[in-house]
PQR file of N, CA, C, O and H, with PARSE charges and radii, in Angstrom:
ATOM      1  N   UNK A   1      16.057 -42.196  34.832 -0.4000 1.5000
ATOM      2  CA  UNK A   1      15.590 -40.893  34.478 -0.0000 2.0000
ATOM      3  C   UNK A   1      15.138 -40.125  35.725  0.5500 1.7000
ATOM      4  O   UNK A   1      15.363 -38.920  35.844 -0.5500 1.4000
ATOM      5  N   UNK A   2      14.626 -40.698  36.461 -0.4000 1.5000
ATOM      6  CA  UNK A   2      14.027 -40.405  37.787 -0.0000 2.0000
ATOM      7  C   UNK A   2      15.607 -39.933  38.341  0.5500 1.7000
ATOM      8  O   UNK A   2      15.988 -38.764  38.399 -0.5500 1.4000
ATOM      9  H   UNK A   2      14.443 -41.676  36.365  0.4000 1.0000
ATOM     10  N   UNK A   3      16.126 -40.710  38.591 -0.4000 1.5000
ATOM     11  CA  UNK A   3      17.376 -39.656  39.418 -0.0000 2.0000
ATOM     12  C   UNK A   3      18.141 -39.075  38.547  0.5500 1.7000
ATOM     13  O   UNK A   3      18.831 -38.516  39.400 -0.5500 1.4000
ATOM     14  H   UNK A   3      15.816 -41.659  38.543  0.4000 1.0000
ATOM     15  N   UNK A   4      18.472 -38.832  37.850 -0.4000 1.5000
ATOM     16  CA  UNK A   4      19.105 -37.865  36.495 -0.0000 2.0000
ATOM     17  C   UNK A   4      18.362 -36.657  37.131  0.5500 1.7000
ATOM     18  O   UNK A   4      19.019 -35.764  37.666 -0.5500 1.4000
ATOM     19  H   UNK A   4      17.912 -39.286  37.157  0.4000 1.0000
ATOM     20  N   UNK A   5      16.565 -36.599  37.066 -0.4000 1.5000
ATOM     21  CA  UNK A   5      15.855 -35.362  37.152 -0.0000 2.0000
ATOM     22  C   UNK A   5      15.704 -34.790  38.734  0.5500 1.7000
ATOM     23  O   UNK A   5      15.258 -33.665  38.963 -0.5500 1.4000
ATOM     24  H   UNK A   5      16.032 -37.325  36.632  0.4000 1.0000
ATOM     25  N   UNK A   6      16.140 -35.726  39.797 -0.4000 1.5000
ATOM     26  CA  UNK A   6      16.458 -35.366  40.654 -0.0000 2.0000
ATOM     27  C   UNK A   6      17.384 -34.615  41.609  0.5500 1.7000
ATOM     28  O   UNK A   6      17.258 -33.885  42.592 -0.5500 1.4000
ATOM     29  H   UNK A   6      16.501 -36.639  39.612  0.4000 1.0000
ATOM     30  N   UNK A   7      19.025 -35.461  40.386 -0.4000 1.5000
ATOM     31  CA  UNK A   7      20.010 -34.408  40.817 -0.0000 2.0000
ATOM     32  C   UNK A   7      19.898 -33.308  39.877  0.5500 1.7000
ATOM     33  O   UNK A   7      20.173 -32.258  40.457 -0.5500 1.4000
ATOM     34  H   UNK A   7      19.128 -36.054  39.587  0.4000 1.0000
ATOM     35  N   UNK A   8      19.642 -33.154  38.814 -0.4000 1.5000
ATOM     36  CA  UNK A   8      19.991 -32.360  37.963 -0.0000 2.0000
ATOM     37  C   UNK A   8      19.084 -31.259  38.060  0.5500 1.7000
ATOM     38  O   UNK A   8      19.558 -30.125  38.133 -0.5500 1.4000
ATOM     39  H   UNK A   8      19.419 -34.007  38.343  0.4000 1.0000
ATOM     40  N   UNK A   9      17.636 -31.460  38.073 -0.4000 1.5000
ATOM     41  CA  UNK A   9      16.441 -30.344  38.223 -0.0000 2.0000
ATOM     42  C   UNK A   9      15.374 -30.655  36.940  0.5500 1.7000
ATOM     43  O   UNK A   9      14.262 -30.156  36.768 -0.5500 1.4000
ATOM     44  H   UNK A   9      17.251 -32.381  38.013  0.4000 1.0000
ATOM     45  N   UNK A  10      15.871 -31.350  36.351 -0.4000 1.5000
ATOM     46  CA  UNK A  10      15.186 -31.616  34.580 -0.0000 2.0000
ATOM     47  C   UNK A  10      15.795 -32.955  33.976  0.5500 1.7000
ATOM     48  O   UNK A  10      16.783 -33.649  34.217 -0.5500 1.4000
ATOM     49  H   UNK A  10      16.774 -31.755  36.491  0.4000 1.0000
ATOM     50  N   UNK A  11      14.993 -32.980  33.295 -0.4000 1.5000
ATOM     51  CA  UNK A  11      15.105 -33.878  32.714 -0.0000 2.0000
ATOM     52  C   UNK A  11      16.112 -33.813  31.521  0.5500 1.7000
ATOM     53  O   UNK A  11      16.588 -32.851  30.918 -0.5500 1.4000
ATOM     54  H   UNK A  11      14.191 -32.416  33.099  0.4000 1.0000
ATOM     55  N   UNK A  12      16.295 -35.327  31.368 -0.4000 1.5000
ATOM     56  CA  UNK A  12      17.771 -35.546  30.423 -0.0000 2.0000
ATOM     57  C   UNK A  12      17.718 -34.769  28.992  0.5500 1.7000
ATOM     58  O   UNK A  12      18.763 -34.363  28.484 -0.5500 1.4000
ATOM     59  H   UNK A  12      15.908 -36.109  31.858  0.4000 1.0000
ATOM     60  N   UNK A  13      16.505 -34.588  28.393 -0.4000 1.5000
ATOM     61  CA  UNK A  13      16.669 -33.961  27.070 -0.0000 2.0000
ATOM     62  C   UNK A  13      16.066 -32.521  26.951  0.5500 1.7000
ATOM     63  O   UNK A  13      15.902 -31.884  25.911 -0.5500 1.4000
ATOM     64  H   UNK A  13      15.656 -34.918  28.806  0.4000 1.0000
ATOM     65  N   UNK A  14      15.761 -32.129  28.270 -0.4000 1.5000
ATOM     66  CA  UNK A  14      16.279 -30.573  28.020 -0.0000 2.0000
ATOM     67  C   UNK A  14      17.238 -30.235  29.043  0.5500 1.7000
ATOM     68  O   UNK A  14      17.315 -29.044  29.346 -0.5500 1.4000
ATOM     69  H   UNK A  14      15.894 -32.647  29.116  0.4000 1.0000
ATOM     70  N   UNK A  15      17.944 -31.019  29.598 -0.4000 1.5000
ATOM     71  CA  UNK A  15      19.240 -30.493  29.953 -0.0000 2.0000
ATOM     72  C   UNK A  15      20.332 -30.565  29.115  0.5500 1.7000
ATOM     73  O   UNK A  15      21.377 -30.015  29.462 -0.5500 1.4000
ATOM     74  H   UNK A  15      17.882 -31.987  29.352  0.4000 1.0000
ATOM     75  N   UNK A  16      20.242 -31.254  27.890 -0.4000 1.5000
ATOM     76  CA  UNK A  16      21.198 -31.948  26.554 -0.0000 2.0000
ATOM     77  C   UNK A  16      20.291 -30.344  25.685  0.5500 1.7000
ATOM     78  O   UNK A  16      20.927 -29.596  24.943 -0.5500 1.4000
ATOM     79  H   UNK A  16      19.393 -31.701  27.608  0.4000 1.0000
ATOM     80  N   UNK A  17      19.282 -30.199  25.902 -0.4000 1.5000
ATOM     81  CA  UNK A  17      18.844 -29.202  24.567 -0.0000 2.0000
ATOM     82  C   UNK A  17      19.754 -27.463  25.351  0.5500 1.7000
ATOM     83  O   UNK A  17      20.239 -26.438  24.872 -0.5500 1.4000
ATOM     84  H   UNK A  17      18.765 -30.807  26.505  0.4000 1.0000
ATOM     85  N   UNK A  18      19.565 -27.973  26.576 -0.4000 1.5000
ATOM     86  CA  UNK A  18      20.251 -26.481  27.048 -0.0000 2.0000
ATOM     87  C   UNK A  18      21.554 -26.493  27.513  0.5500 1.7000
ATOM     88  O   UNK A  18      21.860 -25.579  28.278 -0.5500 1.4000
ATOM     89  H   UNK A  18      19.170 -28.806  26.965  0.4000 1.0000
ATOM     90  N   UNK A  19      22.428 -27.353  27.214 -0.4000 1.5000
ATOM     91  CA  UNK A  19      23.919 -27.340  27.072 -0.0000 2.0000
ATOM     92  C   UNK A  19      24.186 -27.314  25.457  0.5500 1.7000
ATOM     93  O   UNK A  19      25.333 -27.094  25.066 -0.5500 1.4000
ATOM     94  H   UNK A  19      22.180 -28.095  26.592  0.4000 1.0000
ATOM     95  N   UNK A  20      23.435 -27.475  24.789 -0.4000 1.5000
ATOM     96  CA  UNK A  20      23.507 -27.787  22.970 -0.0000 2.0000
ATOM     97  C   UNK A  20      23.418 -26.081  22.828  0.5500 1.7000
ATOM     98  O   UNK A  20      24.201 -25.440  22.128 -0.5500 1.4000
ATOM     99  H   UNK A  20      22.504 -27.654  25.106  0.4000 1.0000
ATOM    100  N   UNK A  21      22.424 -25.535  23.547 -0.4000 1.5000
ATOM    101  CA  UNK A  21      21.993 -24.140  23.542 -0.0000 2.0000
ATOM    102  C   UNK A  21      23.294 -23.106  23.795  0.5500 1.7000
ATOM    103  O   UNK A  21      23.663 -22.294  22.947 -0.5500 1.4000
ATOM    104  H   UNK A  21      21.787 -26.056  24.116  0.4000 1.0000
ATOM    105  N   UNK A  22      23.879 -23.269  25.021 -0.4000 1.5000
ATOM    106  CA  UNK A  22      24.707 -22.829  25.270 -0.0000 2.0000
ATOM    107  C   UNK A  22      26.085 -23.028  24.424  0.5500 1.7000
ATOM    108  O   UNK A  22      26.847 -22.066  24.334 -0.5500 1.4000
ATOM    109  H   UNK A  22      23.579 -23.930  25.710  0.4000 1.0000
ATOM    110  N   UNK A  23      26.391 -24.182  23.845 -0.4000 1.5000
ATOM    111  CA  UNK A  23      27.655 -24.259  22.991 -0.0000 2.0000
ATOM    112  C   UNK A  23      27.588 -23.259  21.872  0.5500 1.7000
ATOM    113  O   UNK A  23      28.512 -22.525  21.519 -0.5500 1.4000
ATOM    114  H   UNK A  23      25.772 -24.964  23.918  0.4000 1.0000
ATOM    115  N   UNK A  24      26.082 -23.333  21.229 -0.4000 1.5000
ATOM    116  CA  UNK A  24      25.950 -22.508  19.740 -0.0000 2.0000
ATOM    117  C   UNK A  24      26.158 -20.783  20.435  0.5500 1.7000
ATOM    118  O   UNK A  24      26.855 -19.917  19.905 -0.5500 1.4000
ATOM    119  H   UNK A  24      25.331 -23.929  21.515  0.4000 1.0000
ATOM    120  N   UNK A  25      25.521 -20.648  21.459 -0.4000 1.5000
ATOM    121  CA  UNK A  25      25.912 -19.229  21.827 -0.0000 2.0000
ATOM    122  C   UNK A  25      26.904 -18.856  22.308  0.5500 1.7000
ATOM    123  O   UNK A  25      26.962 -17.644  22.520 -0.5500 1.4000
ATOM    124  H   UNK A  25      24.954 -21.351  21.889  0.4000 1.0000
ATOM    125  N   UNK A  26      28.058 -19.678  22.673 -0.4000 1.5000
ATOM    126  CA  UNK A  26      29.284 -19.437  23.017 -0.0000 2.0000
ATOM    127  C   UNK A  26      29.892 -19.274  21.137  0.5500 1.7000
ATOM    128  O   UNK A  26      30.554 -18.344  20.675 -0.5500 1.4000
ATOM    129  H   UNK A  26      28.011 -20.662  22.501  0.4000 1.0000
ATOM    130  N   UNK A  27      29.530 -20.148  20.616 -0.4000 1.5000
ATOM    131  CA  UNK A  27      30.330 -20.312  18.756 -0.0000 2.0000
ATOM    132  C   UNK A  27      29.623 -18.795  18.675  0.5500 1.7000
ATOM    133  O   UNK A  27      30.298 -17.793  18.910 -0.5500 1.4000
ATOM    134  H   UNK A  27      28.992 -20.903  20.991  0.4000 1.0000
ATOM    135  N   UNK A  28      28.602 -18.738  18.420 -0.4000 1.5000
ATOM    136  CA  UNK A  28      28.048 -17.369  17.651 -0.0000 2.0000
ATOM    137  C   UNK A  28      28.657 -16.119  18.139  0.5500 1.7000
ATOM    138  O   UNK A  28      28.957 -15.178  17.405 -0.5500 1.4000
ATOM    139  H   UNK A  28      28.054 -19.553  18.229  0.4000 1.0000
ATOM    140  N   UNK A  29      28.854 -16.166  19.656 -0.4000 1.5000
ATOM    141  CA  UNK A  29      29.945 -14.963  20.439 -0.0000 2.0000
ATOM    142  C   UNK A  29      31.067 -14.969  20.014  0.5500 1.7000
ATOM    143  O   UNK A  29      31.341 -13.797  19.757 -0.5500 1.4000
ATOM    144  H   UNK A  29      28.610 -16.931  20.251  0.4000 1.0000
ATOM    145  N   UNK A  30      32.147 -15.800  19.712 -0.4000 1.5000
ATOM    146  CA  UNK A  30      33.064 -16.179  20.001 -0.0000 2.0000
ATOM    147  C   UNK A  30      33.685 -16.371  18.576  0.5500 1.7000
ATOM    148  O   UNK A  30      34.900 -16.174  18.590 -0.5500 1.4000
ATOM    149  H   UNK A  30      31.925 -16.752  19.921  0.4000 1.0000
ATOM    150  N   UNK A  31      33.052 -16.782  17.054 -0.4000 1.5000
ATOM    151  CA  UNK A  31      33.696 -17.140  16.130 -0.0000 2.0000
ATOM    152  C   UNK A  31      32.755 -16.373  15.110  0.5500 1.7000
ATOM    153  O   UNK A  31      31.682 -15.826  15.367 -0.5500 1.4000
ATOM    154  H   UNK A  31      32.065 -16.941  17.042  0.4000 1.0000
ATOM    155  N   UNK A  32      33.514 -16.477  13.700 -0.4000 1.5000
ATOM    156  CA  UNK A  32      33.046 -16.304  13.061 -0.0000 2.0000
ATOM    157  C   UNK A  32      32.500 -17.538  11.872  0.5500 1.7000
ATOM    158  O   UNK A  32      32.466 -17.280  10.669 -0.5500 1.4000
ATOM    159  H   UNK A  32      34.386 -16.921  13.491  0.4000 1.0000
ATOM    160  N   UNK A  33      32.173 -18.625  12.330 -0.4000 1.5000
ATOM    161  CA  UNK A  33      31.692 -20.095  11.917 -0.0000 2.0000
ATOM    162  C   UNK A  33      30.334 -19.558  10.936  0.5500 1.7000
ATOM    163  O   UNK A  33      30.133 -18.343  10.910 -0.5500 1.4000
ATOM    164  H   UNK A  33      32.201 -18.835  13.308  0.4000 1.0000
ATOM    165  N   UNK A  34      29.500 -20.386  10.213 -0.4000 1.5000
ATOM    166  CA  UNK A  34      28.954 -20.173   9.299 -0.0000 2.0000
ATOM    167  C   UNK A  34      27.724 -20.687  10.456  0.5500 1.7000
ATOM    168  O   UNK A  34      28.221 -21.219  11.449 -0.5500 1.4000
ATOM    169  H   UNK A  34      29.663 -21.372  10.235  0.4000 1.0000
ATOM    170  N   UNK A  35      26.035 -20.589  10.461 -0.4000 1.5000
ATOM    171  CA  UNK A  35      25.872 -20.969  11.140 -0.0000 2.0000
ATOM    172  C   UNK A  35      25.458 -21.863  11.145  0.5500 1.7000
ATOM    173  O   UNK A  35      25.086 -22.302  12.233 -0.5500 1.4000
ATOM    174  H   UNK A  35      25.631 -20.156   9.655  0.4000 1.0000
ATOM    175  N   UNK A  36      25.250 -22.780   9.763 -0.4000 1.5000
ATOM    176  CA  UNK A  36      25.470 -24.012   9.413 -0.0000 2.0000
ATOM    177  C   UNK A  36      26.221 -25.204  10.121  0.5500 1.7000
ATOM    178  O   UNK A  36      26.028 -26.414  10.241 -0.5500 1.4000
ATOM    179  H   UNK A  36      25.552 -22.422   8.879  0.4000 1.0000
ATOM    180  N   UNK A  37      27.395 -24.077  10.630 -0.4000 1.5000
ATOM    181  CA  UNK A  37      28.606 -25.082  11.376 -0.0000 2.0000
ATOM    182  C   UNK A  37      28.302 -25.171  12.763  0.5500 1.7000
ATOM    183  O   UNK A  37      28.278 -26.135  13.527 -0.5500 1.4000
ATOM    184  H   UNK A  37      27.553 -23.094  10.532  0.4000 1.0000
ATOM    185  N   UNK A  38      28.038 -23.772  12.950 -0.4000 1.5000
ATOM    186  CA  UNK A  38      27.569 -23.791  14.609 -0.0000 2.0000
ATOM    187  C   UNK A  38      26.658 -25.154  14.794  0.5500 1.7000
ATOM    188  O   UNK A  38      26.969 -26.212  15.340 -0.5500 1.4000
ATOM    189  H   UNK A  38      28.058 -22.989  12.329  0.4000 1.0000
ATOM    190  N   UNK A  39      25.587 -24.817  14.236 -0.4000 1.5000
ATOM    191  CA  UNK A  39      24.412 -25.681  14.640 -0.0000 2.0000
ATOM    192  C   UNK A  39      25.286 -27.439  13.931  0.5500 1.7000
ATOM    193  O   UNK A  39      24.601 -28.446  13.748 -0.5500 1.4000
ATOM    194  H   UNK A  39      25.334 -23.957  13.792  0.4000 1.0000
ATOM    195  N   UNK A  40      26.232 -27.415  13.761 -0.4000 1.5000
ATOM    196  CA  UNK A  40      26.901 -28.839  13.823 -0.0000 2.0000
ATOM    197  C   UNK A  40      27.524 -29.148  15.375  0.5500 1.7000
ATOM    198  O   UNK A  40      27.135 -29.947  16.228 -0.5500 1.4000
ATOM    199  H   UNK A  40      26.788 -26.597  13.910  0.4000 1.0000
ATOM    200  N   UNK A  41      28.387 -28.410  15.382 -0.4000 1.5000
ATOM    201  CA  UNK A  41      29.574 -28.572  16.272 -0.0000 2.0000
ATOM    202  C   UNK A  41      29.254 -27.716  18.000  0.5500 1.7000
ATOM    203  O   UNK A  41      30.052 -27.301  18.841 -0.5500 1.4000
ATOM    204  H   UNK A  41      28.703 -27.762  14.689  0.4000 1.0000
ATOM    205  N   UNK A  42      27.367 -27.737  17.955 -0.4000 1.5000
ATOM    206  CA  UNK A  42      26.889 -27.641  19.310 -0.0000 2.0000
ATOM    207  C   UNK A  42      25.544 -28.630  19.314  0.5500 1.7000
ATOM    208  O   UNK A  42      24.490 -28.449  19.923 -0.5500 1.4000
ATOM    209  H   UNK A  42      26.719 -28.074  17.272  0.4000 1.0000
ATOM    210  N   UNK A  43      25.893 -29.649  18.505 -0.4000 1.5000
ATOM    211  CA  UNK A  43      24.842 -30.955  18.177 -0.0000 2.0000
ATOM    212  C   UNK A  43      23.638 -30.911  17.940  0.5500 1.7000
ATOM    213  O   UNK A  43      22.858 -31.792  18.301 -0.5500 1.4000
ATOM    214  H   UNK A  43      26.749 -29.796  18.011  0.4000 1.0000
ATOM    215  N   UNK A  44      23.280 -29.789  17.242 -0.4000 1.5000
ATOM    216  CA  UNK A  44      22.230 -29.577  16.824 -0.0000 2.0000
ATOM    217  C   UNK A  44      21.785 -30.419  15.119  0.5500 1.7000
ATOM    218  O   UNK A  44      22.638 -29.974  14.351 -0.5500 1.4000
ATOM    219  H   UNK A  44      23.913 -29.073  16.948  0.4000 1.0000
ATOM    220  N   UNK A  45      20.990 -31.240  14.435 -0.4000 1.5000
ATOM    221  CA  UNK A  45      21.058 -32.161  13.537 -0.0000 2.0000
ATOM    222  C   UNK A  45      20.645 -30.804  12.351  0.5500 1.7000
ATOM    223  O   UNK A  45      21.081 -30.934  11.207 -0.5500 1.4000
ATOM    224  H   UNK A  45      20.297 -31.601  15.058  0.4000 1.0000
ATOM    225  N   UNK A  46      20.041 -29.895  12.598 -0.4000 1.5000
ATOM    226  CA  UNK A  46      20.005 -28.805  11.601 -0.0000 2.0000
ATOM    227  C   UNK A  46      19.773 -27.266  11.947  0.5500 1.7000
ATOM    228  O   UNK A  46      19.128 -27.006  12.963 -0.5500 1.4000
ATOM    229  H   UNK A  46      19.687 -29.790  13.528  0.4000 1.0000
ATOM    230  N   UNK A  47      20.126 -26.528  11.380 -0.4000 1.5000
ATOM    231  CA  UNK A  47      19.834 -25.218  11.258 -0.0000 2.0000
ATOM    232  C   UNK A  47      18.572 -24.870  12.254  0.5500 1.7000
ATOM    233  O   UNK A  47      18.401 -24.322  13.343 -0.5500 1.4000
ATOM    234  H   UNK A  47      20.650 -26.739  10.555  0.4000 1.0000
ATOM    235  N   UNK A  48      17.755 -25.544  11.188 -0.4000 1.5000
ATOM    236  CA  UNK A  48      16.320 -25.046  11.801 -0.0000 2.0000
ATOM    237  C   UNK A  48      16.158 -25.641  13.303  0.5500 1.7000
ATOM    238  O   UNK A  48      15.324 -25.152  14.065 -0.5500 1.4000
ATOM    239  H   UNK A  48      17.894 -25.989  10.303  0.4000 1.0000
ATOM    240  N   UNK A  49      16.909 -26.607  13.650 -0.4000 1.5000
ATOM    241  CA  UNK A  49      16.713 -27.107  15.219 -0.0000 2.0000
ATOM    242  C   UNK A  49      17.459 -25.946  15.831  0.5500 1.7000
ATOM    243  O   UNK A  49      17.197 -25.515  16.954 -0.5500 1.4000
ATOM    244  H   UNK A  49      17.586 -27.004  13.031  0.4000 1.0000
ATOM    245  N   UNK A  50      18.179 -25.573  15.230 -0.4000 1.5000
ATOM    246  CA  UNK A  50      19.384 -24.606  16.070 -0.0000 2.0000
ATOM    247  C   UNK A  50      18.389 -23.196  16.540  0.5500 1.7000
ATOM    248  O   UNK A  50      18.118 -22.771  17.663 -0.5500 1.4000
ATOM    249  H   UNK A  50      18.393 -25.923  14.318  0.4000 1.0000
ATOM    250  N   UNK A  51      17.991 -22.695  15.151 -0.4000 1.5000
ATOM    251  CA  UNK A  51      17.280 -21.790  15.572 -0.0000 2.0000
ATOM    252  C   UNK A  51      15.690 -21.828  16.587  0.5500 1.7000
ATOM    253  O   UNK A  51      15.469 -21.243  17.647 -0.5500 1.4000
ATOM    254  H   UNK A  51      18.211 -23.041  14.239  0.4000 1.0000
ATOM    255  N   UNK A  52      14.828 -22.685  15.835 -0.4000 1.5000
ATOM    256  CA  UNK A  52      13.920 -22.943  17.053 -0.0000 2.0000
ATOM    257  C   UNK A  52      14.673 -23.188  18.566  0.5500 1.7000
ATOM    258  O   UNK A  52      14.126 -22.577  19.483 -0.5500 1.4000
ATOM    259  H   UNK A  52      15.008 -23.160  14.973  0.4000 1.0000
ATOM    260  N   UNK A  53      15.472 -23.740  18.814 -0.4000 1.5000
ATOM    261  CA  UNK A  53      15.987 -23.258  20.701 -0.0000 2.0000
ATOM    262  C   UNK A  53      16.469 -22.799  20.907  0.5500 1.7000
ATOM    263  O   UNK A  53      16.731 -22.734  22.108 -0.5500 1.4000
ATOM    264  H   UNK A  53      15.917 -24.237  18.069  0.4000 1.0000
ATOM    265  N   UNK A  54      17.384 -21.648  19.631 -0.4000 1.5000
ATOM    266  CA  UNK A  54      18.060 -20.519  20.295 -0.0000 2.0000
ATOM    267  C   UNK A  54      16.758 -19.789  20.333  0.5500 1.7000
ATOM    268  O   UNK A  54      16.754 -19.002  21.280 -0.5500 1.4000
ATOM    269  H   UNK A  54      17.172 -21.700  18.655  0.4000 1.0000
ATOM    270  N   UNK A  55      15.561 -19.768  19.585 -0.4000 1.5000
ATOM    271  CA  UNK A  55      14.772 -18.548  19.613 -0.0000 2.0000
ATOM    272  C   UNK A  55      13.464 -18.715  21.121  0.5500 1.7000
ATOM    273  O   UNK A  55      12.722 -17.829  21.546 -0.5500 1.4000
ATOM    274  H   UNK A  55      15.564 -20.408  18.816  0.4000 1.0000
ATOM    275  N   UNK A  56      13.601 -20.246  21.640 -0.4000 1.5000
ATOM    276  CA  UNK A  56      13.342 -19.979  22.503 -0.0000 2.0000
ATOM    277  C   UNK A  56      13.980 -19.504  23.834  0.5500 1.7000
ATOM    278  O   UNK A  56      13.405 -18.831  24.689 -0.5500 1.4000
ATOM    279  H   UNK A  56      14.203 -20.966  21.295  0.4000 1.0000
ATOM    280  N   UNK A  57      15.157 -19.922  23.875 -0.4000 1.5000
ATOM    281  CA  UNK A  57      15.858 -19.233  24.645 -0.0000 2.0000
ATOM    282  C   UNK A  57      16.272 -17.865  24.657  0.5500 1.7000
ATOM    283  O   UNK A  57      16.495 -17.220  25.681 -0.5500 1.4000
ATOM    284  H   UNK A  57      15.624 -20.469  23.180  0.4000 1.0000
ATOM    285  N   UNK A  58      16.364 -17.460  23.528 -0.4000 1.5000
ATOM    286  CA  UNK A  58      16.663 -16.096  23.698 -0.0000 2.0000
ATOM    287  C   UNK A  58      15.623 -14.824  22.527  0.5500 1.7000
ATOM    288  O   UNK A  58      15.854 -13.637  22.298 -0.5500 1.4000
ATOM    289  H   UNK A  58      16.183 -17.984  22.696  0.4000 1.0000
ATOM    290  N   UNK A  59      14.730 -15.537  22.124 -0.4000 1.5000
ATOM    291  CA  UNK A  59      13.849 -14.875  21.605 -0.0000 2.0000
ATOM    292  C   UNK A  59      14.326 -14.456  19.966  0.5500 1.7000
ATOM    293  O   UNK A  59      13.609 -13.766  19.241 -0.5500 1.4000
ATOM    294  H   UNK A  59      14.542 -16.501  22.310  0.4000 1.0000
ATOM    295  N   UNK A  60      15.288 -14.853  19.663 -0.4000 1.5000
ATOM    296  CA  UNK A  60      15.592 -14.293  17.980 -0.0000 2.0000
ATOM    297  C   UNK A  60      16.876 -14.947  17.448  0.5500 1.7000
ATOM    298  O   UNK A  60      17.803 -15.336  18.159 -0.5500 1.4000
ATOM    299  H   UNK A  60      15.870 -15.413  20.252  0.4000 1.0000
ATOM    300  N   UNK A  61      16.832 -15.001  16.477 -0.4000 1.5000
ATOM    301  CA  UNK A  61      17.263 -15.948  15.500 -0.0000 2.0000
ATOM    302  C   UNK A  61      19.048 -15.756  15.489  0.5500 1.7000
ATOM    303  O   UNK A  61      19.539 -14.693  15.870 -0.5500 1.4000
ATOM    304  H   UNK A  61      16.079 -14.685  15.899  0.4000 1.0000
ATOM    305  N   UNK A  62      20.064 -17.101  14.928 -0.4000 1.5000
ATOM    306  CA  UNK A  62      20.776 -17.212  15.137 -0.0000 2.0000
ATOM    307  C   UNK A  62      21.569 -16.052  14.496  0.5500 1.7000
ATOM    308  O   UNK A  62      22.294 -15.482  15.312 -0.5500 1.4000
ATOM    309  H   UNK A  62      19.666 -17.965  14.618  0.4000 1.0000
ATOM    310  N   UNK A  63      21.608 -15.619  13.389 -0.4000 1.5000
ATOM    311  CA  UNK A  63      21.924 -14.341  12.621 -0.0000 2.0000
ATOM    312  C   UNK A  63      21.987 -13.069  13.152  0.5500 1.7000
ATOM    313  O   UNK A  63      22.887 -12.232  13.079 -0.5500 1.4000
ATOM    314  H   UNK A  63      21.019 -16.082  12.727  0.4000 1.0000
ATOM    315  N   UNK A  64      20.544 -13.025  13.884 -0.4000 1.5000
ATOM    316  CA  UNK A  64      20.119 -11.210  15.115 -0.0000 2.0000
ATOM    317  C   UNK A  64      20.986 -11.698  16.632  0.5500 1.7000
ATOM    318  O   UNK A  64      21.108 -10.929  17.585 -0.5500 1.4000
ATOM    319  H   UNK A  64      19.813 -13.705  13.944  0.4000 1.0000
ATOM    320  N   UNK A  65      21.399 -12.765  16.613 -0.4000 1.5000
ATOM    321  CA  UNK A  65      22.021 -12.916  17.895 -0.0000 2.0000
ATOM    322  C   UNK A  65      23.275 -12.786  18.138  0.5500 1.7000
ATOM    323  O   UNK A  65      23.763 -12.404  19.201 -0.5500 1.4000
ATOM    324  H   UNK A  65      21.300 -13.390  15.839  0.4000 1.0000
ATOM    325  N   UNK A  66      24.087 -13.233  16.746 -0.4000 1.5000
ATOM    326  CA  UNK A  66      25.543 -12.332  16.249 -0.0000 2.0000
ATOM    327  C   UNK A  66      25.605 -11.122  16.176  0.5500 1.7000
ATOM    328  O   UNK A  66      26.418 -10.540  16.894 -0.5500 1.4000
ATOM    329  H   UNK A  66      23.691 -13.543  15.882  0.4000 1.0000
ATOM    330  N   UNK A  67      24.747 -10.374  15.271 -0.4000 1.5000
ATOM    331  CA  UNK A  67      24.572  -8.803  15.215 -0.0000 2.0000
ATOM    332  C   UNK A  67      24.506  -8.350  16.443  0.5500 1.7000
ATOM    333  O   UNK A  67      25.457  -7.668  16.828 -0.5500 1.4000
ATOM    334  H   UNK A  67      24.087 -10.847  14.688  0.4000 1.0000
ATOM    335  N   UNK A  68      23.467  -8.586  17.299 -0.4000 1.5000
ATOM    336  CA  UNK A  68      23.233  -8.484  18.098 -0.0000 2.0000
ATOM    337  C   UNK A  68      24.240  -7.636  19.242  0.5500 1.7000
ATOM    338  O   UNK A  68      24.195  -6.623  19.941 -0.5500 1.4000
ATOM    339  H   UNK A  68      22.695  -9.140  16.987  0.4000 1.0000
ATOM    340  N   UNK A  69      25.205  -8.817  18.915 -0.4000 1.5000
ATOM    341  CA  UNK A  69      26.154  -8.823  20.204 -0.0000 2.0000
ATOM    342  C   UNK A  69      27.430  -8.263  19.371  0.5500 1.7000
ATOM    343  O   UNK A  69      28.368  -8.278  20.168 -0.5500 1.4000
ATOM    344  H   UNK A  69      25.242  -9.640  18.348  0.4000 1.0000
ATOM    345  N   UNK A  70      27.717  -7.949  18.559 -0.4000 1.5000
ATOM    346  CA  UNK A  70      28.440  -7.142  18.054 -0.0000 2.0000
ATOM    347  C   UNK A  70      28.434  -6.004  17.587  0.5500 1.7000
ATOM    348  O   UNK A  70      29.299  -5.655  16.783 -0.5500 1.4000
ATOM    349  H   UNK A  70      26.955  -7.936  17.911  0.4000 1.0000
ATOM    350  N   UNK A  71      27.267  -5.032  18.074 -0.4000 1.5000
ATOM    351  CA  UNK A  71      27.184  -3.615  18.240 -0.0000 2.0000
ATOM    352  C   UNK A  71      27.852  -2.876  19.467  0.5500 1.7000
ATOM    353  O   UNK A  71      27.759  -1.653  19.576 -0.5500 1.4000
ATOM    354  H   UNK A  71      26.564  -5.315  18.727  0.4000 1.0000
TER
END
């Protein structure tokens, strides 16, 4: 763990929570997936995990983050 956080900058499970982060916001840009599915197929175990770290990362929920970006 010690060198994982050395090369990497962080540690192993929020560098796994912020590549998980980034997959669902590439799906939510990119598809029109349910976001049920998103938060599958960017390894998130539920919804509500999906949204608590998209909303810390980007401050609002997986739903306002589609809209969002499609105005």
């Amino acid at each position: 763990m010690r060198a994982f956080k050395a090369e990497v900058g962080t540690t192993p499970r929020r560098w796994l929570d912020a590549q998980r982060t980034a997959r669902a916001r590439e799906l939510l840009e990119t598809t029109d997936l349910p976001v049920e599915t998103v938060a599958s197929r960017s390894g998130f175990g539920s919804v509500t995990a999906l949204r608590v770290h998209l909303r810390a990362a980007t401050g609002t929920t997986p739903a306002d983050y589609r809209r969002t970006l499609r105005r």
